[in-house]
SERO-4910 file (N, C-alpha, C, O; in steps of 0.05 Angstrom, whole numbers):
BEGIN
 pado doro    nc1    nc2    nc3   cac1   cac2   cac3    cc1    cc2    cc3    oc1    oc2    oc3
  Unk    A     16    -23      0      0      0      0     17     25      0     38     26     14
  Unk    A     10     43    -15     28     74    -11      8     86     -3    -16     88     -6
  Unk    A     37     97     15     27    120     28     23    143     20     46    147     11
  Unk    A     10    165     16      0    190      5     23    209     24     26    210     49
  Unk    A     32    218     12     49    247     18     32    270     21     21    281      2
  Unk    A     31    280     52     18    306     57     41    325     57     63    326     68
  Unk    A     28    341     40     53    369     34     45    391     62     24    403     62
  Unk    A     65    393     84     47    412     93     65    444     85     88    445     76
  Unk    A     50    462     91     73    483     89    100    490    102    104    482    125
  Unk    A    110    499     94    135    505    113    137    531    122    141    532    146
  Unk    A    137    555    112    134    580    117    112    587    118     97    568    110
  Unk    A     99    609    125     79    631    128     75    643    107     52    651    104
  Unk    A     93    648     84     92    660     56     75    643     41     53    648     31
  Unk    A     94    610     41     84    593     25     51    576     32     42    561     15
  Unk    A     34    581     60     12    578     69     -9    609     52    -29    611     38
  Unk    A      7    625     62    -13    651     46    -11    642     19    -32    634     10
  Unk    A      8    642      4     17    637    -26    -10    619    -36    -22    622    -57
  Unk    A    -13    603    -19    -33    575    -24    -73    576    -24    -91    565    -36
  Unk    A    -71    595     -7    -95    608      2   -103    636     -6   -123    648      1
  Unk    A    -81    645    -25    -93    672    -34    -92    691    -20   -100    712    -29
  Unk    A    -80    689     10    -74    717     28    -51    726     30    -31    712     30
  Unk    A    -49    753     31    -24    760     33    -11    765     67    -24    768     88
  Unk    A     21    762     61     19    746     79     13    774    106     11    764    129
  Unk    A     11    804    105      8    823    117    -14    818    131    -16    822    155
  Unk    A    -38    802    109    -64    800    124    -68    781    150    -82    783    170
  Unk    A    -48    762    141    -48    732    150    -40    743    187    -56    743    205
  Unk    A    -16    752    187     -3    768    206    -19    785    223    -19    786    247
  Unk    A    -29    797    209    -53    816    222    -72    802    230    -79    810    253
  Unk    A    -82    787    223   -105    764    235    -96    751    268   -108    749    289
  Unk    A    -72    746    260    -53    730    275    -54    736    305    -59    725    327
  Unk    A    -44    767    292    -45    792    316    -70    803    334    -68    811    357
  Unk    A    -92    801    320   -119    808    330   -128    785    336   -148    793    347
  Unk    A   -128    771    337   -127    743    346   -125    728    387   -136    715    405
  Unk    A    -95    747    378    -74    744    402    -90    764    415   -103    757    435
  Unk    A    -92    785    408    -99    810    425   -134    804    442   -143    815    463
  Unk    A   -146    783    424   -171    785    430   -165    757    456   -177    761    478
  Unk    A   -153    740    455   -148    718    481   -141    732    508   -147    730    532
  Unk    A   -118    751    486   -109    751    518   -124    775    530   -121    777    555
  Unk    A   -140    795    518   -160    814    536   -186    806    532   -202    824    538
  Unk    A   -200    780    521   -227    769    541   -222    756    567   -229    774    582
  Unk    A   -216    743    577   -218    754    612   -213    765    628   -219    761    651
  Unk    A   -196    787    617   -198    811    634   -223    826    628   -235    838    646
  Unk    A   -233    824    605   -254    835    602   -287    825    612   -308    839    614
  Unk    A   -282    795    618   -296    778    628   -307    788    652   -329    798    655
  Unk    A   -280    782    675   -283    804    702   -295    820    712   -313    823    729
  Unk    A   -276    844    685   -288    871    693   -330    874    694   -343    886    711
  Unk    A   -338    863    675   -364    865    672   -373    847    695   -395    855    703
  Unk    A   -364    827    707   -371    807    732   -369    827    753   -388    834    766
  Unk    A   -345    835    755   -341    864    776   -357    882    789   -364    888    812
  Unk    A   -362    893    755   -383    926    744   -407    910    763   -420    921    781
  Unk    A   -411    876    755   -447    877    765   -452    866    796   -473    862    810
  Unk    A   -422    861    802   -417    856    839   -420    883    844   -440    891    856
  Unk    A   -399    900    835   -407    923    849   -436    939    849   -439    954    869
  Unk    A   -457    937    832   -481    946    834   -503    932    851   -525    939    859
  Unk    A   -489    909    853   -506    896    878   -507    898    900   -524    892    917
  Unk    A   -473    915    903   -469    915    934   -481    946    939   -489    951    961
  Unk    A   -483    967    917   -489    986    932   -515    981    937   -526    986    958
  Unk    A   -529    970    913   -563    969    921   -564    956    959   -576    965    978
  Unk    A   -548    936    957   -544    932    990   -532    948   1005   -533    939   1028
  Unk    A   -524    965   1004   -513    986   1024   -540   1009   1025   -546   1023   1044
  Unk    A   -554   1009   1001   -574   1032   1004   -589   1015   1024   -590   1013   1048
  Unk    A   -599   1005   1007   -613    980   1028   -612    985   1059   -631    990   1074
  Unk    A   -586    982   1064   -581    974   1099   -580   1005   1101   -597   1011   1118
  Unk    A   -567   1029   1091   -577   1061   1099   -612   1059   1100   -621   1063   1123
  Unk    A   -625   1057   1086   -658   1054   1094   -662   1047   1120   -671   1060   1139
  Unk    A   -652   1024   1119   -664   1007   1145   -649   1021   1178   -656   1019   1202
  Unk    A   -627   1035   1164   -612   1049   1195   -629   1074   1201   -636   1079   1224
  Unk    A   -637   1096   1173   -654   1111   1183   -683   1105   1192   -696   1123   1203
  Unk    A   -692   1083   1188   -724   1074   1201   -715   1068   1224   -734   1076   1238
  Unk    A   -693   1057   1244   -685   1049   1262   -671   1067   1287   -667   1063   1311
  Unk    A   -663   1097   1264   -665   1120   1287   -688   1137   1291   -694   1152   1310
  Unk    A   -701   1132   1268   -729   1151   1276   -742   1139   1301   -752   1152   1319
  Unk    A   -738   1101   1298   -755   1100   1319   -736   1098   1345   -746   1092   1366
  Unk    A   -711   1103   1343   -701   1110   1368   -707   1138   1380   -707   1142   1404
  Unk    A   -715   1162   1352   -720   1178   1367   -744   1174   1379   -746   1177   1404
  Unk    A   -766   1165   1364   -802   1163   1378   -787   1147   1414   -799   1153   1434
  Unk    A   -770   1133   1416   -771   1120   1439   -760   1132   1463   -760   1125   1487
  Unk    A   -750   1157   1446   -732   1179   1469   -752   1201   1477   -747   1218   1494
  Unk    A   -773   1200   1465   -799   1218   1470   -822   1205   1494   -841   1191   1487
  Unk    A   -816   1211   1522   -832   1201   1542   -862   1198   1537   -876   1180   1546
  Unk    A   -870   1222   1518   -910   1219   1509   -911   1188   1491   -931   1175   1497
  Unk    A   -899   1177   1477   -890   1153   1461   -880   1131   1478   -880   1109   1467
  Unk    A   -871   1134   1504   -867   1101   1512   -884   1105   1538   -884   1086   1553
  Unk    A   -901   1133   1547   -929   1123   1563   -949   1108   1547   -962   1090   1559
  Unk    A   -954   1115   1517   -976   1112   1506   -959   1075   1497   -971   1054   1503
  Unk    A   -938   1076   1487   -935   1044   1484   -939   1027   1514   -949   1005   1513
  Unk    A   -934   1034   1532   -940   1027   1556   -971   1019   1564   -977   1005   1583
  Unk    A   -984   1026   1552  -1014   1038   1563  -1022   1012   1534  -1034    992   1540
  Unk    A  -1018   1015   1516  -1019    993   1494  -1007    959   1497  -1020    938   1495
  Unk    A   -984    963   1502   -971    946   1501   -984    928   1525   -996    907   1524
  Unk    A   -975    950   1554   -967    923   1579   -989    935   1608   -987    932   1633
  Unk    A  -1015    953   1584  -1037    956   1605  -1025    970   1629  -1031    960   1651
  Unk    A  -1005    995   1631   -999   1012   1651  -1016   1030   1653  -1027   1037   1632
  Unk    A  -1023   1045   1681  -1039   1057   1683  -1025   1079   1693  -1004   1070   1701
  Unk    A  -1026   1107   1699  -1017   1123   1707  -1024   1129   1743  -1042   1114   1751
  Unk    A  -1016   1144   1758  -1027   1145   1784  -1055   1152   1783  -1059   1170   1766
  Unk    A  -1083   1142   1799  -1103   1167   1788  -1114   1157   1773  -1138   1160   1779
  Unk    A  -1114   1143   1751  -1121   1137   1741  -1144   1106   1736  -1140   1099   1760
  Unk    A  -1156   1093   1730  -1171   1065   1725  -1178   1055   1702  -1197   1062   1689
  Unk    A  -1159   1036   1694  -1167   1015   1675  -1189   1000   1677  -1196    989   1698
  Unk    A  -1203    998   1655  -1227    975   1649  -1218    961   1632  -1207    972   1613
  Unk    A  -1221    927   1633  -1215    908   1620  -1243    901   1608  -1254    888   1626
  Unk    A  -1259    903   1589  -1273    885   1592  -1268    862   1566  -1258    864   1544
  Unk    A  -1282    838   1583  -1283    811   1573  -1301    806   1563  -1323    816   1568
  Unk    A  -1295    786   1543  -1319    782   1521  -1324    803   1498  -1341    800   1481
  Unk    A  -1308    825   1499  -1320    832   1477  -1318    828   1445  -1327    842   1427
  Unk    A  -1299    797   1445  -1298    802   1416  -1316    775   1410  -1317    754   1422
  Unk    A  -1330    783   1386  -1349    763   1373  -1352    727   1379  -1330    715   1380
  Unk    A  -1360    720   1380  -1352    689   1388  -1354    678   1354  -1359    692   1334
  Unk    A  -1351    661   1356  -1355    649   1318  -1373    633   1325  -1376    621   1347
  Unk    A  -1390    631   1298  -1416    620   1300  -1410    590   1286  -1406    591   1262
  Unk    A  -1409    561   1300  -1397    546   1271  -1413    544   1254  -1400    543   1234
  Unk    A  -1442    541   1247  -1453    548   1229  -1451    564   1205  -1453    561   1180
  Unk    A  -1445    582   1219  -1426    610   1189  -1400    596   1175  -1395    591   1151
  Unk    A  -1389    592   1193  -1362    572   1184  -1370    546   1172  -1352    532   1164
  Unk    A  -1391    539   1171  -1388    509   1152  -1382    481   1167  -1382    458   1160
  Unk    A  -1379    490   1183  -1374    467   1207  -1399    444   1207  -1421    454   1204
  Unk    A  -1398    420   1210  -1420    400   1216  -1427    415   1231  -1417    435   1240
  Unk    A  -1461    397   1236  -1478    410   1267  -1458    382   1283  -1442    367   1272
  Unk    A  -1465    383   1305  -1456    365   1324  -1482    353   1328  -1504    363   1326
  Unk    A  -1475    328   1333  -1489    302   1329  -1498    290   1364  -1484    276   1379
  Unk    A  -1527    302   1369  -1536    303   1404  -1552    277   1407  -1564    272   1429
  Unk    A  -1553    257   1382  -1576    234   1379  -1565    217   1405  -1581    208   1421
  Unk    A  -1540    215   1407  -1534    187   1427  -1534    202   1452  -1525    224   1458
  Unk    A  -1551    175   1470  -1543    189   1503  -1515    184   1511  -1499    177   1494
  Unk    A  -1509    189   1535  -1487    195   1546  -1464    168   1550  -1440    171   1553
  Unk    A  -1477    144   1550  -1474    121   1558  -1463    102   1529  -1452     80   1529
  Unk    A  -1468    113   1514  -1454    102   1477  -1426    106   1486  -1420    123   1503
  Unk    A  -1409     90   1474  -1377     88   1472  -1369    107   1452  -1382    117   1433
  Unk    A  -1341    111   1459  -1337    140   1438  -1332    129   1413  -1336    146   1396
  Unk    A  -1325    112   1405  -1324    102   1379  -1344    103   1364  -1346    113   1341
  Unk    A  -1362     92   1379  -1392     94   1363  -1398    121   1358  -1414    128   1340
  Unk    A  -1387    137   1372  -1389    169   1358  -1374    178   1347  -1379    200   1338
  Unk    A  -1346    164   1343  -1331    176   1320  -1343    162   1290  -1343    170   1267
  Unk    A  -1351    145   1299  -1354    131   1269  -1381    136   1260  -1389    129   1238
  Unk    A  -1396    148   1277  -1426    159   1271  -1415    189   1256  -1419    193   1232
  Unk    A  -1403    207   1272  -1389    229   1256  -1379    228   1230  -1385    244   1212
  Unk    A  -1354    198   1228  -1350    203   1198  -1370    198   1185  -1374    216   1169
  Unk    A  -1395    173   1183  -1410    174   1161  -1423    199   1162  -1429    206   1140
  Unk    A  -1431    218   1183  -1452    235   1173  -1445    260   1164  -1459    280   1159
  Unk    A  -1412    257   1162  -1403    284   1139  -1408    286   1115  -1407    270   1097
  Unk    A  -1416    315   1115  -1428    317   1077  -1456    313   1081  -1469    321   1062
  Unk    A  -1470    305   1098  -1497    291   1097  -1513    315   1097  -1504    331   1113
  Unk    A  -1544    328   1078  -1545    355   1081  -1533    379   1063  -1542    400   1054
  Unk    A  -1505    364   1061  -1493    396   1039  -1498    393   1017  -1494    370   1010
  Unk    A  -1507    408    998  -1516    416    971  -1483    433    963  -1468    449    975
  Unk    A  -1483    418    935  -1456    431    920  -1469    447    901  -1491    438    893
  Unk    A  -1462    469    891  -1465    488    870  -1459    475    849  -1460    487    827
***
Protein backbone atom coordinates (compact mmCIF):
# COMPACT_ATOMS: atom_id res chain seq x y z
CA UNK A 1 0.00 0.00 0.00
CA UNK A 2 1.41 3.71 -0.57
CA UNK A 3 1.33 5.98 1.40
CA UNK A 4 0.01 9.52 0.24
CA UNK A 5 2.45 12.33 0.88
CA UNK A 6 0.90 15.29 2.86
CA UNK A 7 2.66 18.47 1.69
CA UNK A 8 2.35 20.60 4.67
CA UNK A 9 3.63 24.17 4.43
CA UNK A 10 6.74 25.25 5.66
CA UNK A 11 6.72 29.02 5.83
CA UNK A 12 3.94 31.56 6.40
CA UNK A 13 4.59 33.01 2.82
CA UNK A 14 4.21 29.64 1.23
CA UNK A 15 0.60 28.88 3.43
CA UNK A 16 -0.66 32.57 2.32
CA UNK A 17 0.85 31.85 -1.31
CA UNK A 18 -1.66 28.73 -1.20
CA UNK A 19 -4.77 30.38 0.12
CA UNK A 20 -4.67 33.59 -1.71
CA UNK A 21 -3.69 35.87 1.42
CA UNK A 22 -1.19 38.02 1.63
CA UNK A 23 0.96 37.32 3.97
CA UNK A 24 0.39 41.17 5.84
CA UNK A 25 -3.21 39.98 6.18
CA UNK A 26 -2.40 36.61 7.52
CA UNK A 27 -0.16 38.41 10.30
CA UNK A 28 -2.66 40.79 11.09
CA UNK A 29 -5.27 38.19 11.73
CA UNK A 30 -2.65 36.52 13.76
CA UNK A 31 -2.27 39.58 15.81
CA UNK A 32 -5.97 40.41 16.48
CA UNK A 33 -6.36 37.13 17.32
CA UNK A 34 -3.71 37.21 20.10
CA UNK A 35 -4.96 40.51 21.27
CA UNK A 36 -8.57 39.27 21.49
CA UNK A 37 -7.42 35.91 24.04
CA UNK A 38 -5.47 37.54 25.91
CA UNK A 39 -7.99 40.69 26.80
CA UNK A 40 -11.33 38.46 27.05
CA UNK A 41 -10.91 37.68 30.59
CA UNK A 42 -9.89 40.57 31.70
CA UNK A 43 -12.71 41.73 30.10
CA UNK A 44 -14.78 38.88 31.41
CA UNK A 45 -14.13 40.19 35.11
CA UNK A 46 -14.39 43.57 34.65
CA UNK A 47 -18.19 43.26 33.58
CA UNK A 48 -18.54 40.33 36.62
CA UNK A 49 -17.05 43.18 38.78
CA UNK A 50 -19.17 46.30 37.19
CA UNK A 51 -22.35 43.87 38.23
CA UNK A 52 -20.86 42.82 41.93
CA UNK A 53 -20.35 46.14 42.44
CA UNK A 54 -24.03 47.32 41.69
CA UNK A 55 -25.29 44.80 43.89
CA UNK A 56 -23.47 45.74 46.71
CA UNK A 57 -24.45 49.31 46.58
CA UNK A 58 -28.14 48.44 46.04
CA UNK A 59 -27.18 46.61 49.49
CA UNK A 60 -25.66 49.31 51.18
CA UNK A 61 -28.69 51.60 50.18
CA UNK A 62 -30.67 49.00 51.38
CA UNK A 63 -29.06 48.69 54.93
CA UNK A 64 -28.86 53.03 54.97
CA UNK A 65 -32.91 52.68 54.71
CA UNK A 66 -33.19 50.35 57.23
CA UNK A 67 -30.59 52.45 59.75
CA UNK A 68 -32.71 55.54 59.16
CA UNK A 69 -36.18 53.69 60.03
CA UNK A 70 -34.24 52.47 63.09
CA UNK A 71 -33.23 56.01 64.36
CA UNK A 72 -36.46 57.55 63.78
CA UNK A 73 -37.76 54.99 65.94
CA UNK A 74 -35.05 55.48 68.41
CA UNK A 75 -35.99 58.91 68.33
CA UNK A 76 -40.08 58.15 68.89
CA UNK A 77 -38.53 56.01 71.94
CA UNK A 78 -36.60 58.97 73.46
CA UNK A 79 -39.96 60.90 73.51
CA UNK A 80 -41.62 60.07 77.12
CA UNK A 81 -45.50 60.93 75.46
CA UNK A 82 -44.50 57.66 73.04
CA UNK A 83 -43.33 55.04 75.58
CA UNK A 84 -46.47 56.14 78.13
CA UNK A 85 -48.82 55.58 75.28
CA UNK A 86 -46.76 52.18 74.21
CA UNK A 87 -46.98 51.35 77.82
CA UNK A 88 -50.72 51.89 78.14
CA UNK A 89 -50.95 49.67 74.68
CA UNK A 90 -48.56 47.28 75.06
CA UNK A 91 -48.37 46.17 78.95
CA UNK A 92 -51.84 47.82 80.25
CA UNK A 93 -49.97 50.60 82.55
CA UNK A 94 -51.95 52.85 84.13
CA UNK A 95 -50.85 56.15 85.37
CA UNK A 96 -51.34 57.23 89.21
CA UNK A 97 -55.13 58.34 89.41
CA UNK A 98 -56.04 56.83 87.06
CA UNK A 99 -58.56 53.25 86.27
CA UNK A 100 -58.37 50.74 83.73
CA UNK A 101 -61.34 48.77 82.45
CA UNK A 102 -60.77 45.42 81.00
CA UNK A 103 -63.64 44.23 79.62
CA UNK A 104 -64.16 40.55 78.67
CA UNK A 105 -65.95 39.10 76.03
CA UNK A 106 -66.00 41.59 73.83
CA UNK A 107 -64.88 40.08 70.80
CA UNK A 108 -67.45 38.15 68.67
CA UNK A 109 -67.60 34.43 69.40
CA UNK A 110 -67.77 32.46 65.92
CA UNK A 111 -70.78 30.98 64.99
CA UNK A 112 -69.83 27.30 63.56
CA UNK A 113 -72.65 27.42 61.47
CA UNK A 114 -71.28 30.48 59.44
CA UNK A 115 -68.10 28.61 59.22
CA UNK A 116 -69.38 25.45 57.58
CA UNK A 117 -68.70 23.37 60.35
CA UNK A 118 -70.98 20.01 60.80
CA UNK A 119 -73.90 20.52 63.33
CA UNK A 120 -72.82 18.24 66.20
CA UNK A 121 -74.47 15.08 66.46
CA UNK A 122 -76.78 15.13 70.21
CA UNK A 123 -78.81 11.72 68.93
CA UNK A 124 -76.70 9.37 71.35
CA UNK A 125 -77.17 9.43 75.17
CA UNK A 126 -74.35 9.74 77.30
CA UNK A 127 -73.71 6.03 77.91
CA UNK A 128 -72.69 5.08 73.84
CA UNK A 129 -68.87 4.42 73.62
CA UNK A 130 -66.87 7.00 71.89
CA UNK A 131 -66.22 5.09 68.95
CA UNK A 132 -69.61 4.72 68.14
CA UNK A 133 -69.45 8.44 67.89
CA UNK A 134 -66.53 8.80 66.01
CA UNK A 135 -67.68 6.56 63.44
CA UNK A 136 -71.32 7.95 63.57
CA UNK A 137 -69.47 11.46 62.80
CA UNK A 138 -67.50 10.14 59.92
CA UNK A 139 -70.52 8.70 58.06
CA UNK A 140 -72.62 11.77 58.63
CA UNK A 141 -70.16 14.21 56.96
CA UNK A 142 -71.40 15.83 53.83
CA UNK A 143 -74.86 14.57 54.84
CA UNK A 144 -77.26 17.77 54.05
CA UNK A 145 -74.65 19.80 51.94
CA UNK A 146 -75.78 20.82 48.55
CA UNK A 147 -72.79 21.56 46.02
CA UNK A 148 -73.27 24.39 43.50
Amino acid sequence: MKRSKISLPRTLESFAAKRGISTRLLILFLVLFIIAVTLAPPTQQYFAQRAQISALEADLDSNYKKLEEARAELQRWRDPDYVKSEARNRLHFVLPGERQYIILGAKPTIDPESQGAAPINQDFPLGVPWYSRVISSITSVGVGVTTP
